[in-house]
Each structure stands twice: as C-alpha cells, then as structure tokens.
C-alpha positions in Angstrom: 87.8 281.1 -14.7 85.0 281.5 -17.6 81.8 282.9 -16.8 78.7 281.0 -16.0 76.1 280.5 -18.9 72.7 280.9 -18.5 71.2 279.1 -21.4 67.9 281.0 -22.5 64.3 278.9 -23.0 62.8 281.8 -23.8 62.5 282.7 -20.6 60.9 286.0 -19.2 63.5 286.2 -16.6 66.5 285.1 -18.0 68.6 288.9 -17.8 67.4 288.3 -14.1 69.3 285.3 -13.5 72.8 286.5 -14.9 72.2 289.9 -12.8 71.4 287.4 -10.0 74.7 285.2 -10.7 76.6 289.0 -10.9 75.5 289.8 -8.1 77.3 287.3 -5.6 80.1 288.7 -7.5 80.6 285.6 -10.3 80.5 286.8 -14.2 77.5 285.5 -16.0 76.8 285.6 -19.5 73.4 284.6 -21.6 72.9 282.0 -24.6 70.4 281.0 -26.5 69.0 277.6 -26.1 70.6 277.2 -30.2 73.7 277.2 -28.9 75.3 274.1 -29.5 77.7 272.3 -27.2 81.1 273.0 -28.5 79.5 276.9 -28.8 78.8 277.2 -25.1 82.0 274.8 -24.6 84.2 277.2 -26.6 83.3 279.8 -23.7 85.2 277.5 -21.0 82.2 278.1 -18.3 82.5 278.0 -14.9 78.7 276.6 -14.4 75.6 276.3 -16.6 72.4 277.2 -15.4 69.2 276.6 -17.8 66.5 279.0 -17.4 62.9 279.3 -17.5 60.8 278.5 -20.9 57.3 278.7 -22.2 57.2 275.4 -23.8 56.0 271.9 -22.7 59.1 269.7 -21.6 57.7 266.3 -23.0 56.8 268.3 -26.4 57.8 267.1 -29.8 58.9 270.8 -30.5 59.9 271.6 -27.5 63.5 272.9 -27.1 65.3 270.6 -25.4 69.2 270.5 -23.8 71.5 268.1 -25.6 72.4 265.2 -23.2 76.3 266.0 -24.4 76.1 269.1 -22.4 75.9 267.0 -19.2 78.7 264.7 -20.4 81.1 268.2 -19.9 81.8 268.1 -16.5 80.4 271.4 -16.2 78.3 271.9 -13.4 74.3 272.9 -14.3 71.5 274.0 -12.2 68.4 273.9 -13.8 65.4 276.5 -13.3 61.8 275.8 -14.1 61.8 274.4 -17.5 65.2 274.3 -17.3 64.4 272.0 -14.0 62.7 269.6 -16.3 64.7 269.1 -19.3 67.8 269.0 -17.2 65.7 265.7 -15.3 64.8 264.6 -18.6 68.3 265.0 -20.1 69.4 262.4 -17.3 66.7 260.0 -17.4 64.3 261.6 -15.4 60.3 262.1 -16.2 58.9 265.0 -16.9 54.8 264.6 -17.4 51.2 267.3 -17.3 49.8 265.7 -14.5 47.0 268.3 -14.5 48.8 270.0 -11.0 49.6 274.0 -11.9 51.4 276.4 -9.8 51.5 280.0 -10.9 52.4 282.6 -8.5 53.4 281.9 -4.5 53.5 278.5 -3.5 54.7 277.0 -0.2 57.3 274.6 -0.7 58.5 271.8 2.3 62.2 270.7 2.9 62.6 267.5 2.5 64.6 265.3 5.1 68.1 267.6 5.6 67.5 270.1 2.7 70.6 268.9 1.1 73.2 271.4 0.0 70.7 274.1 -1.2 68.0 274.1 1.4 70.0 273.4 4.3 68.8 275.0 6.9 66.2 277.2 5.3 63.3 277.4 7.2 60.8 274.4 6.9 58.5 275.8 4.8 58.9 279.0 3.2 57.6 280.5 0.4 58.9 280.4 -3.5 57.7 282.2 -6.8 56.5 279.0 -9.0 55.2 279.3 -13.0 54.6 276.0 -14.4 52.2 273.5 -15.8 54.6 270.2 -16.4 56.0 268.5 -13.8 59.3 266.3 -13.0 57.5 263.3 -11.5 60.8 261.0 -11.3 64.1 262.8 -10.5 67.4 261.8 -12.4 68.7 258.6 -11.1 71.4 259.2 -8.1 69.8 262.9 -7.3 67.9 263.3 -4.2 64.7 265.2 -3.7 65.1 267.9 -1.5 61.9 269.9 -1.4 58.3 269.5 -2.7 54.7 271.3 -3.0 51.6 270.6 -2.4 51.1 269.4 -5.8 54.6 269.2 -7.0 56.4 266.4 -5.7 59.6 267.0 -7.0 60.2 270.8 -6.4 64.4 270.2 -5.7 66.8 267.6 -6.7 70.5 267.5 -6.6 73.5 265.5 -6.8 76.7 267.0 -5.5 79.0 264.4 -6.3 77.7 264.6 -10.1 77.4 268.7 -9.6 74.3 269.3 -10.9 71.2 270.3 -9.0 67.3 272.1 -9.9 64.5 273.7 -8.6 61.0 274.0 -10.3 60.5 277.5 -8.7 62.3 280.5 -10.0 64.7 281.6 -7.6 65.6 284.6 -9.6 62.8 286.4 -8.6 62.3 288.9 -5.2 58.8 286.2 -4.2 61.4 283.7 -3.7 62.9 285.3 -0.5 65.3 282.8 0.2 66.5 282.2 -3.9 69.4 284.1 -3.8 70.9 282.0 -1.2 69.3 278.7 -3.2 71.1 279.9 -6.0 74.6 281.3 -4.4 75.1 277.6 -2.4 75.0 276.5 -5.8 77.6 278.5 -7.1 79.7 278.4 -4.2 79.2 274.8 -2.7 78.2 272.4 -5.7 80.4 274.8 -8.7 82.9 275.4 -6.4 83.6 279.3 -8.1 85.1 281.6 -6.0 83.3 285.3 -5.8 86.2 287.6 -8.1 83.9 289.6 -10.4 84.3 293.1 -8.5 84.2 296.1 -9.8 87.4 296.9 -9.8 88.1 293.7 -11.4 85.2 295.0 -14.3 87.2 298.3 -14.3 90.9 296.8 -15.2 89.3 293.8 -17.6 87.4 296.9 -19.9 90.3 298.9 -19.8 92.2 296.2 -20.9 90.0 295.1 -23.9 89.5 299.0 -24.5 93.5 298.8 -25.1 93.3 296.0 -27.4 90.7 297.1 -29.7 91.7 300.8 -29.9 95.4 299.9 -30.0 97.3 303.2 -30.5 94.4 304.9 -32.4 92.3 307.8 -31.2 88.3 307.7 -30.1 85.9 310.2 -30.0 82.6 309.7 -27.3 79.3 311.2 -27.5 78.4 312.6 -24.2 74.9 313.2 -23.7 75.1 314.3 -19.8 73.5 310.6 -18.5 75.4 308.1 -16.5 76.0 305.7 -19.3 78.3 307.9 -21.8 79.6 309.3 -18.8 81.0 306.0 -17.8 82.1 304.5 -21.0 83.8 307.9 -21.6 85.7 307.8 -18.4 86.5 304.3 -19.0 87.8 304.9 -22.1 90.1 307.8 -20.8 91.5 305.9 -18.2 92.7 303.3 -21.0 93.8 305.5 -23.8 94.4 309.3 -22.7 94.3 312.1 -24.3 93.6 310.1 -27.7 90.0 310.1 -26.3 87.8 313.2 -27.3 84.4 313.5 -26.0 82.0 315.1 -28.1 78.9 316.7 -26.4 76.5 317.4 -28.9 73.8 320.0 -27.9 70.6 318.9 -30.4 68.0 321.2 -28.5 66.3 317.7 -26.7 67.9 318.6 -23.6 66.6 319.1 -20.2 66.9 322.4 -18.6 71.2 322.5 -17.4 72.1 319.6 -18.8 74.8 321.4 -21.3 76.0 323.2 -18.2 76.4 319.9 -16.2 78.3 318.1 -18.5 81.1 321.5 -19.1 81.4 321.4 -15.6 81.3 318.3 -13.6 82.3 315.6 -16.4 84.8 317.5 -17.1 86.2 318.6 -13.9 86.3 314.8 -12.6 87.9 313.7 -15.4 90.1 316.5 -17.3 89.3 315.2 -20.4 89.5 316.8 -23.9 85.9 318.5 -24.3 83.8 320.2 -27.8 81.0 321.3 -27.8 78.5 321.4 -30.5 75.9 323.3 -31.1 73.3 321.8 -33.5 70.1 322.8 -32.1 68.7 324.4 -35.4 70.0 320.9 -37.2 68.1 318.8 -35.3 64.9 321.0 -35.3 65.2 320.9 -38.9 65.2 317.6 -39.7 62.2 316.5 -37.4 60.0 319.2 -38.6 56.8 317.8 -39.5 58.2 314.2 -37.7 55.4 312.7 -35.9 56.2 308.9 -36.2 58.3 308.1 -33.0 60.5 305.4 -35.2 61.2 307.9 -37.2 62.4 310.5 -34.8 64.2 307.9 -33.3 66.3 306.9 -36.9 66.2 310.8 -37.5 67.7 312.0 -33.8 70.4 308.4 -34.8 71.1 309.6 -37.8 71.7 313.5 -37.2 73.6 312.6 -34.4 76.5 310.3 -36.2 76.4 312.9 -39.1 77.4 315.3 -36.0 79.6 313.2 -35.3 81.4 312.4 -38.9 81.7 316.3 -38.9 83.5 316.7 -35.9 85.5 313.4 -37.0 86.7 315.9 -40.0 87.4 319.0 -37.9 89.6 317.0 -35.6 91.7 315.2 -38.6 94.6 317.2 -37.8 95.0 315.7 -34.3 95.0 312.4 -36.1 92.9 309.6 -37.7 89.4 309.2 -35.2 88.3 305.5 -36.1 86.5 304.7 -32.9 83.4 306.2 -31.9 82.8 305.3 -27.8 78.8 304.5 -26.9 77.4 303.8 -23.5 75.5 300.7 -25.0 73.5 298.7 -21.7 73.1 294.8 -21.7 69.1 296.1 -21.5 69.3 297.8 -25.1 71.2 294.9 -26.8 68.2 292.6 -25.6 65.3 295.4 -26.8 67.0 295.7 -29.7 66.7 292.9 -30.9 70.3 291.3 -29.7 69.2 288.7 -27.9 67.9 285.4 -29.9 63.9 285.7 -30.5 63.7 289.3 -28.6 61.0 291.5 -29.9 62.8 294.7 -31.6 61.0 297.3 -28.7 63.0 300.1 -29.6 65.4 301.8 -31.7 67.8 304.2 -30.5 70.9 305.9 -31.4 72.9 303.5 -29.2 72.0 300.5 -30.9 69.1 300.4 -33.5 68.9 303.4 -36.2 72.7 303.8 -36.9 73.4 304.3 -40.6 74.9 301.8 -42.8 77.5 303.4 -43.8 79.2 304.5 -40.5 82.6 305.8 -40.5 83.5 304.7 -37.4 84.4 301.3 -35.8 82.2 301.2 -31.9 83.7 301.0 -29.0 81.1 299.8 -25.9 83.2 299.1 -23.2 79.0 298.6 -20.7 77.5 296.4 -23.5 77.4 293.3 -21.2 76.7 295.7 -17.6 72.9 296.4 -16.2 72.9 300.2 -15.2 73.4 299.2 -11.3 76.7 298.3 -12.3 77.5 300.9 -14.6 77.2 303.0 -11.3 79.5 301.0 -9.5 81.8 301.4 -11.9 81.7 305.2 -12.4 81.9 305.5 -8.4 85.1 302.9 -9.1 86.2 306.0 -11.7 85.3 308.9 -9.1 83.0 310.4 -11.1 80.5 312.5 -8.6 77.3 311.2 -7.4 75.5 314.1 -9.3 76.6 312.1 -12.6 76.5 308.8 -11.3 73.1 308.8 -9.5 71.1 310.7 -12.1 68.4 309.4 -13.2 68.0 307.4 -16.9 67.3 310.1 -19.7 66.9 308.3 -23.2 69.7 309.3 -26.1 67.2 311.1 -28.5 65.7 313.1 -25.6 63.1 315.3 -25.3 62.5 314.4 -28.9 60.8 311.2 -27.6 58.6 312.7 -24.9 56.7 315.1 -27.2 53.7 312.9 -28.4 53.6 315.3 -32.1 56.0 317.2 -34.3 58.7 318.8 -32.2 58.8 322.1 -32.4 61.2 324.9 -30.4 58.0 326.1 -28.1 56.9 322.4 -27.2 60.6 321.7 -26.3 60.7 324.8 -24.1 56.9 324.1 -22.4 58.6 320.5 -21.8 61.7 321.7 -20.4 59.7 324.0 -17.6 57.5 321.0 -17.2 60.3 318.8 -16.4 62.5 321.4 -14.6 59.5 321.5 -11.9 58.9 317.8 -11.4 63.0 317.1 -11.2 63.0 319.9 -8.3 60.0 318.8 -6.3 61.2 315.4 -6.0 64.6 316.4 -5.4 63.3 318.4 -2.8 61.0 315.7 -1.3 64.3 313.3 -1.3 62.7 310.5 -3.4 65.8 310.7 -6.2 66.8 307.3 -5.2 63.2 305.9 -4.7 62.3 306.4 -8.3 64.6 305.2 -11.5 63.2 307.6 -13.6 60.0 309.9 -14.1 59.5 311.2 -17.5 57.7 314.2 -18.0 55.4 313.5 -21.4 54.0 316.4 -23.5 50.8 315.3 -25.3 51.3 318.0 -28.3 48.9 316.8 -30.5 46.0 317.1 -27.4 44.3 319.8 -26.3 41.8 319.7 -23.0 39.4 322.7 -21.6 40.3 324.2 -18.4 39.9 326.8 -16.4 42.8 329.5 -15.5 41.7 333.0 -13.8 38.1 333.6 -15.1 38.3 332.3 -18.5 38.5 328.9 -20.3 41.9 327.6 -21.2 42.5 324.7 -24.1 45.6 323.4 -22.9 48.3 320.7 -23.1 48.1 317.8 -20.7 51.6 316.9 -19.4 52.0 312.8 -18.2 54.1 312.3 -14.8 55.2 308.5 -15.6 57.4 308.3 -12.0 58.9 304.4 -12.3 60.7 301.7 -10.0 63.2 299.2 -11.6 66.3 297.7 -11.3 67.7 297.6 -15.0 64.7 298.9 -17.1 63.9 295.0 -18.2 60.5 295.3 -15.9 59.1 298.5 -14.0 56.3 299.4 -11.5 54.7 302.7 -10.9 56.2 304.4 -8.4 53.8 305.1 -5.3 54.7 308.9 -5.2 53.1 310.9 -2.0 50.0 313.1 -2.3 51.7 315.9 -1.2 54.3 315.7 -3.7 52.1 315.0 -7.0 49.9 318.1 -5.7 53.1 320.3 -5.4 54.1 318.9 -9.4 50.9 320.0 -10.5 50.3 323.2 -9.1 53.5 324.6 -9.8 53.3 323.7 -13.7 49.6 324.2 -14.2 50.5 327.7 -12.7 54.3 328.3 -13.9 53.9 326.7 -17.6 51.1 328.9 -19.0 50.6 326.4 -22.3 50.0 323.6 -19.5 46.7 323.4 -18.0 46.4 319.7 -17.1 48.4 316.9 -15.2 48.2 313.2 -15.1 49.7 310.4 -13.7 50.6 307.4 -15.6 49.7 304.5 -13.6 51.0 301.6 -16.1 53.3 299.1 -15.1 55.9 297.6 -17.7 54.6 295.0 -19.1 52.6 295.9 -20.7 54.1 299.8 -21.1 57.6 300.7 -22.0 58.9 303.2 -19.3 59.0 305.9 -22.7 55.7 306.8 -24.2 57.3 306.8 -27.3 
C-alpha cells in the first residue's frame, strides 16, 4: 500500500497533518501543491488529503487542485482551503461572503453526522481559520456539519470517497479531529493501520541495505537521540562495516563524551573512535561572532573531521557513506520543503561543503523525533539515550551569544550542568522538550555578590514544550524550581551574576537563540 499525500497549500500545519495521519499508524508523506498528477500518481497513494492554504479559493492566482486528481480513484479529504478547492474541483462554490472564523468555533451535526461525525457529540468545538467559504457542496456529497456563519462546515460522499471539513482537524482545539480524520482513513480510504514501528525498523534497514550494498559507513555521534538512532539502525543493517565516529569539538555539555563511551556503546557493541578536536574547533571560531557563520564553521570542521578519520580507517576498507541523524523538521527549516523559509543551517543538512567525500546515508529523514524514539526503544537502546532531551549538532557553539572562547564554554557548561540536575531532580524531564541554557557573552549587567559590585554575564533559561520542534510554547516551570536554577548558578558560576527566563513562544522565536 503507498502512503497517503498530503498536498501542501502553503499551509502552516501541514507537517501536522502527516504526523496526524502517522499517528493512527498509516504512512504519510508531504507534496507541494506543484506537484502534478502523474507526480503524486507515480507515488501509488493510498489517500490524498489537501491541506490548509493562505490564499483566496475563487482567486485568479490562487493555487488550485487539478480536476484530473479526482478522476484517479484516489480517495481525498480536503482541509480548509483544501475543503474549498476540493468543492470547487467538483463543481461546488466557493465565495467571501464577508462571514470569518478564526480561532474556536462551535460547529452543529447535521441530520446523522454521516460517516465522519457519527456520533460525535451535537455540538462540539473545532479549531477554524478561514475567510472564504464553500456555499454549495459538490453535487452528490451531503452536508454533514455547519457553523454559525458557515453553512457548509462538512461534506462527503462515501460512495465517490471523498469527503472535507473547513476546520482543521489537525490541530489539539479540534478535540474530536483525530477521530474526524482516522474515520476517514479507515472508513471512506479503506487503509488498514500497518505503519508500526517495527515495520519503520525492517523498511530502513532494508533501504539502508540497498544503498550501502556491501560497502562500509562511518556515523557521527554526537551523544543526542538522533545519531544515536540512525547509528543503531545502520548497525543492525550492515555490521561491523559501520564505524561510529564521536567527535569531541569542545561544544559539549558536561558528561556527554562519557555517555556516549559508555552507554551507546554498551547497548550496541559497536565499533567506536574517538576524536579529540577540541583545540580545532576553538581555533577556527576564534573571533566568530555571526551565528551563520559558526554554524558553516562547526559543518565544515566537523566533515573535515570526518574526511580525516575516513583516511585513518582506509585500511579497514573504502568508507563512502557517512550516516546523519537528519529529522523530517530540519529538511523543512532547511529549506527542503517547497517555499519553506531557510531558518537554519546546521551540520545535518545546511552548511555541508561542496565537495564532500562521502555519499549520506539518513535512514530518520522522513521521522518527527517522537518516532525516532520509538524506534530506538524498537533497537533497545536505554531510556537515558532515548529520552534525552534535543541538543543541536554545533552545540554549545550556538548558545554563546559572542565569540566562543574556552572560559565561556566552561561558565556555560556549569550553567547548564545546574539547570539539567534541578529539573532532573524536580522530575519534569518529560514535561519539557528541551531547555537551553544561553550565555549572553557579549553582555555585561551590575550586581551585587558579598559586599561588592559584580558586572556579570546574564545566563537565558529558554525551558520549551513541543511535539517535533515545528511550533513550541514556554514551558510553565514551578517557582520553586527556577528559584533553585538561579541560586545555585548565580552562587556556583562566579562569572554568572544574573538569570532570566525566556518567556517567547515559537513563532515568533526559534527554540535556539542563535
């Protein structure tokens, strides 16, 4: 069975949708709206679903969904503006009738519900964003929910498989969307749940076989969750041909080298080096303060690193593969995904060199990081590896707003150290995704340690809630605990006389300062 495509308006939430359709255990991919039929036919889908758009529906410009795509006999559900050209695709009408719903809007079921609102409670609440409006549903499809100022909130037509809601039921304000959206999978697509994780685990180690053949790989670990996996994937598909590389470039937290020589190694057996290119790194971000240009600098040292150890291991054969832990989130921020923004660079995706010597090997580039960690639980790898919390590839290097120097790397790490225990200690690990620790270098604030004045760096608690890094919140920390943070570094890091918290959701922040 081929995966269901979610074809992309432009759409703020169209990751969501495919993590949505993954989630009731059907493979989703995303496509931009440019794709043409025979493209997205080529992919032998399951299901189409058309997202959510910023445009007007009955605009000349507008992007639109070629009536051939409903010709297919693929079934499509249609979100939002999805919705509306889908109703205008098969001779529906789609108008500005001067009605807007942004935000929660109560919805009614009409007569029986139909297939997807069966049942559902009367009235109930959905997240809707729209300005258009379908005032005349397709021909043969019956309306199975409306608004207060939108009519037409639902159609569908089982027997022609294709059904739509104006609301976005993608989204956590639509409480009962995920069953809206799995009745259409199940009872108008007719696909049967068999993307597990164990069937993620033998279809990667599968394609791993076929692309590195009978060659040898090396893999960058970098002690987070997402090398971890890829590595461990990779070594359950070719061996001892894998070698995994950890490269210690001084950006570290405080025990991260130790973690990875121990536990990585002990759940997996697999062929370790070490290397130690702390003074490298230093020296070639001396003076650095742009944070692209760390980033291309920390990307570039690191696959020199790399070539290097490439060469030292020649005599255990030819390395052509180089393993990365690449996320479905950094494809799409870096500038993968048709009209996304390039938001960062990084050594996993943006900032590689040119001329690289090796051919890469992401076995995660199409996983969000909750399923990356059902997939290294899949591989045994321990909770302390699987469960830790996000740390970005170029490190520390990113969370020092200034040059990087050895003593602002060591004032970070005890900065860091301290926040990673308290909140250990409080138990909120798996209430947080991450919470970097930033040092503002380049700032200096009066304060007042023992009896005299102190001018100070301010270090930035950024504690965030996500589900794959695409949006974040703030995380809510107790009193008790921030108060514990502060104390113990404003009195444990003596070149630290200040903390703040970083109350910024994203959007509009990144999760990483820089």
């Amino acid at each position: 069975m081929g995966p269901v495509i979610v074809v992309d308006f432009g759409a703020q939430y169209a990751q969501l949708i495919a993590r949505r359709v993954r989630e009731v255990q059907v493979y989703s991919e995303v496509v931009p709206h440019t794709a043409t039929v025979d493209e997205i036919m080529a992919k032998k889908p399951a299901a189409i679903i058309l997202s959510g758009g910023p445009a007007s529906a009955y605009s000349p410009d507008a992007p639109g969904m070629d009536p051939e795509l409903a010709k297919q006999g693929v079934p499509i559900f249609g979100i939002c503006y999805g919705f509306q050209v889908l109703a205008q695709a098969l001779g529906g009408t789609v108008e500005a009738t001067g009605s807007r719903e942004y935000g929660r809007t109560e919805v009614a079921v009409a007569s029986d519900g139909g297939i997807l609102h069966r049942e559902l409670p009367a009235r109930h609440q959905v997240w809707m964003s729209h300005g258009d409006s379908v005032t005349k549903a397709p021909p043969g499809a019956a309306v199975t929910a409306s608004s207060e100022r939108t009519p037409v909130a639902a159609y569908e037509n089982p027997d022609e498989r294709y059904a739509g809601v104006q609301y976005h039921p993608e989204v956590l304000h639509s409480p009962h969307g995920q069953e809206v959206l799995r009745r259409f999978l199940r009872d108008i697509a007719g696909i049967r749940p068999e993307w597990t994780t164990a069937s993620i685990v033998d279809e990667q180690i599968g394609r791993i076989r076929t692309q590195i053949g009978d060659g040898r790989a090396i893999c960058g670990l970098s002690g987070g969750v997402d090398s971890a996996v890829a590595a461990a994937l990779v070594q359950r598909a070719i061996g001892d041909r894998l070698t995994c590389v950890f490269v210690d470039h001084g950006l570290l937290r405080a025990g991260e080298r130790a973690q990875v020589e121990r536990d990585f190694v002990a759940a997996t057996g697999v062929n370790l080096v070490t290397v130690d290119a702390r003074e490298r790194f230093l020296d070639a971000l001396a003076g650095v303060t742009d944070p692209e240009q760390k980033r291309k600098i920390i990307g570039r040292e690191f696959i020199r690193v790399f070539e290097q150890a490439e060469r030292d291991l020649k005599a255990k054969g030819d390395y052509r593969f180089l393993v990365q832990g690449t996320l479905y989130p950094d494809v799409v921020e870096s500038g993968g995904g048709a009209g996304a923004s390039n938001i960062k660079s990084h050594h996993n995706v943006g900032g590689l060199p040119e001329d690289l010597q090796f051919e890469l090997v992401e076995p995660l580039r199409l996983l969000f990081k909750d399923e990356v960690r059902r997939v290294g639980l899949e591989l045994g790898l321990p909770e302390t590896i699987v469960h830790r919390q996000p740390f970005p590839g170029p490190g520390l290097g990113i969370r020092i707003i200034g040059e990087v120097t050895h003593d602002r790397l060591e004032t970070l790490r005890a900065a860091d150290a301290i926040a990673r225990e308290e909140l250990t200690s409080a138990g909120l690990d798996r209430d947080i995704w991450q919470c970097p620790v930033v040092l503002l270098a380049d700032v200096r604030s009066v304060g007042v340690q023992g009896d005299g004045r102190t001018y100070g760096h301010p270090v930035v608690l950024r504690p965030v809630s996500s589900e794959d890094a695409m949006t974040a919140d703030w995380t809510r920390l107790p009193y008790d605990v921030l108060e514990r943070i502060s104390t113990r570094i404003t009195n444990e890091v003596s070149e630290v006389n200040r903390v703040v918290l970083d109350v910024t959701s994203k959007p509009p922040g990144t999760i990483e300062w820089e």
